[in-house]
C-alpha positions as CSV (number, residue, x, y, z in Angstrom):
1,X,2.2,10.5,16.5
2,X,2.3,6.6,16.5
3,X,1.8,5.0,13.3
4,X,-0.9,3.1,13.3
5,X,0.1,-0.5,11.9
6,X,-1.5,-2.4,8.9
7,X,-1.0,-6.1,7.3
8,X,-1.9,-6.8,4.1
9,X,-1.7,-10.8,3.8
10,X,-2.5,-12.9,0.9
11,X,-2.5,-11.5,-2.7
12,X,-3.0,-7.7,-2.9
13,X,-4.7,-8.4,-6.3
14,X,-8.3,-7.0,-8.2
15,X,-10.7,-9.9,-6.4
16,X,-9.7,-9.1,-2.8
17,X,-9.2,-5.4,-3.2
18,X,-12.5,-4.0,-2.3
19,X,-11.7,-5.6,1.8
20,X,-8.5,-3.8,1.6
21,X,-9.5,-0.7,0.2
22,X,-12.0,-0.1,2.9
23,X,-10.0,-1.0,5.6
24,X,-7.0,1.4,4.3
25,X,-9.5,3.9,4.1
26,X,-10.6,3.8,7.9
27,X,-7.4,3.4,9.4
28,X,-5.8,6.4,7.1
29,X,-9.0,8.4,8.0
30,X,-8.5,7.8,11.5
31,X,-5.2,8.2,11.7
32,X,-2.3,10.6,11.1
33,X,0.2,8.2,9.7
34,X,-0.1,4.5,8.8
35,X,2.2,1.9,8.7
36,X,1.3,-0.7,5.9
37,X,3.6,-4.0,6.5
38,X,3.9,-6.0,3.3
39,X,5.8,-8.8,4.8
40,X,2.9,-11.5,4.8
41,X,1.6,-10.1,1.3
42,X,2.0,-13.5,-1.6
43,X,1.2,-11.5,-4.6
44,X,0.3,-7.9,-6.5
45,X,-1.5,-6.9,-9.5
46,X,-1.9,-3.8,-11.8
47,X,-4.7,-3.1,-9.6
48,X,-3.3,-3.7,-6.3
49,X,-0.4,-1.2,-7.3
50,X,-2.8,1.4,-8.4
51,X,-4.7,1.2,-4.8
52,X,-1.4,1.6,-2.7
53,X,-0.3,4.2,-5.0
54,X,-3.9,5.8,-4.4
55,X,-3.7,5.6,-1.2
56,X,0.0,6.7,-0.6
57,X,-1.5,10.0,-2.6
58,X,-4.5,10.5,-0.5
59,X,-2.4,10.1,2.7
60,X,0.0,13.4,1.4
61,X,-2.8,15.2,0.3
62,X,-3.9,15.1,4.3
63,X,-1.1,15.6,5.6
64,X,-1.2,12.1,6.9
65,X,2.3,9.5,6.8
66,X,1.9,6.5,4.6
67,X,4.9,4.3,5.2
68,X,5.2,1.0,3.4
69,X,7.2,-1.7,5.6
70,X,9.0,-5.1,4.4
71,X,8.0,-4.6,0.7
72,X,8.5,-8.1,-1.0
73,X,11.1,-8.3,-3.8
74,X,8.4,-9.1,-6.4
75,X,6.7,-5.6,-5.7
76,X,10.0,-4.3,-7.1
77,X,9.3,-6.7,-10.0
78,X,5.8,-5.6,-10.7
79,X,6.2,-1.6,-10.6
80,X,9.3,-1.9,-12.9
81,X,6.8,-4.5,-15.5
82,X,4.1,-1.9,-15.4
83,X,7.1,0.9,-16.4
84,X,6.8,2.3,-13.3
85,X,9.6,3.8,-11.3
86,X,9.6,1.7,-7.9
87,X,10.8,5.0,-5.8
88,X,7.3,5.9,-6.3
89,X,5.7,3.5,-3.3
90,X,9.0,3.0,-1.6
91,X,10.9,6.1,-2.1
């Protein structure tokens, strides 16, 4: 099972999320496990959280690997100001 690989780029935020939602959907559809590299990503919102955390979901449900690579120190940041625990996309 090779992972298949992802980039998100720019700012996983509410105005570019319907692009990435579709194109996380395909690949996790398509493949058995996904790996989504967040090296090249500049920014995250409320929104953009609740669509990887969706997605990591949808993933187990199937069966399927969702692996998030290179997470950025700010997503840290961002789970921990929306009170949520940050094991829950990187753990």
């Amino acid at each position: 099972m090779n992972p298949v690989p992802i980039e998100i780029t720019g700012d996983c935020t509410l105005p570019n999320l319907g692009k990435l939602h579709r194109q996380l959907t395909s690949r996790l559809t398509a493949a058995e496990a996904v790996n989504i590299d967040l090296s090249a990503m500049a920014s995250i919102d409320a929104a953009g959280v609740q669509l990887l955390l969706a997605m990591k979901k949808n993933a187990a449900a199937a069966g399927k690997t969702f692996t998030l690579l290179a997470p950025p120190d700010f997503l840290e940041q961002t789970l921990q100001n929306l009170g949520l625990d940050p094991d829950l996309l990187t753990g």
